[in-house]
C-alpha positions in Angstrom: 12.4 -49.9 -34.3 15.8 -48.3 -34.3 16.8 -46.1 -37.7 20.0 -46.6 -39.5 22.7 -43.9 -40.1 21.7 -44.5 -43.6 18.4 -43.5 -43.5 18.7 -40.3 -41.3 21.1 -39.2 -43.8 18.8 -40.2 -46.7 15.8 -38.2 -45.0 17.9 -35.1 -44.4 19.4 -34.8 -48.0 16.2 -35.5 -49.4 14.7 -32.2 -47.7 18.1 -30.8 -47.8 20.4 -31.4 -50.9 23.0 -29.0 -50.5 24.0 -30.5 -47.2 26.8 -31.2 -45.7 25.9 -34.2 -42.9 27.6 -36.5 -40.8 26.0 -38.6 -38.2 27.9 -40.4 -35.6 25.9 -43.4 -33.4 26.7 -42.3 -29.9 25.8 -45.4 -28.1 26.0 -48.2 -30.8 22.3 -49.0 -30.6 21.1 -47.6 -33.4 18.7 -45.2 -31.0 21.1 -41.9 -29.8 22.9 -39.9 -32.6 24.5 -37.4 -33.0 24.5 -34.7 -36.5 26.3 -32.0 -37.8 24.8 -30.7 -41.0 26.0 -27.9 -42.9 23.7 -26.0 -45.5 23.5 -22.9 -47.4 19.8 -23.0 -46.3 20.4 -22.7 -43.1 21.9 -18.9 -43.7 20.4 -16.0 -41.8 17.8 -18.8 -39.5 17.9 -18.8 -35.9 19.9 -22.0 -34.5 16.1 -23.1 -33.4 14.2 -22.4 -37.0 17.7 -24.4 -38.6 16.3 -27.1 -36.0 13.1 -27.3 -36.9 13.7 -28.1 -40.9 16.2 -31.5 -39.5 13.4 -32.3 -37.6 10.6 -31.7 -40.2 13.1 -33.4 -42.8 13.0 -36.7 -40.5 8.8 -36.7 -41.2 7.7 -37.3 -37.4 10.2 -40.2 -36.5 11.7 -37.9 -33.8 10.4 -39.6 -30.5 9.6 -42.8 -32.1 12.0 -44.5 -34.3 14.3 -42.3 -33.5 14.7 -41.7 -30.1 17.4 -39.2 -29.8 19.4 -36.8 -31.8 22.1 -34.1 -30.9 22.4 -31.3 -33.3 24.7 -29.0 -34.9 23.6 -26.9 -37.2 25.2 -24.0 -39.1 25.7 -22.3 -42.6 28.7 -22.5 -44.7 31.9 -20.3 -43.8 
């Protein structure tokens, strides 16, 4: 079962509030996205460790409902 845009974001500014995210479908099946979140809690982690908290903030749907997801991660300028 396929997640909505709406839900991703919901999941990641639930365990991120501060952010900054956009999600684009890349294939218009509801399965590939791609996100670019911005958050102050991201500042001083590795690019991997910023990683880790989207993909702990999505609560194991990563390879299930949610098949894939391109990220960008960074801090605020």
């Amino acid at each position: 079962m396929a997640m909505s845009v709406g839900e991703i974001e919901g999941l990641i500014r639930s365990a991120l509030p501060d952010a900054e995210v956009t999600i684009e479908d890349l294939a218009g099946d509801g399965d590939h996205y791609a996100a670019s979140i911005v958050s102050e809690r991201f500042r001083g982690l590795s690019r991997v460790r910023q990683h880790q908290l989207v993909y702990a903030a999505l609560q194991g749907r990563m390879g299930g409902e949610l098949h894939a997801l391109a990220l960008q991660t960074s801090a605020p300028d």
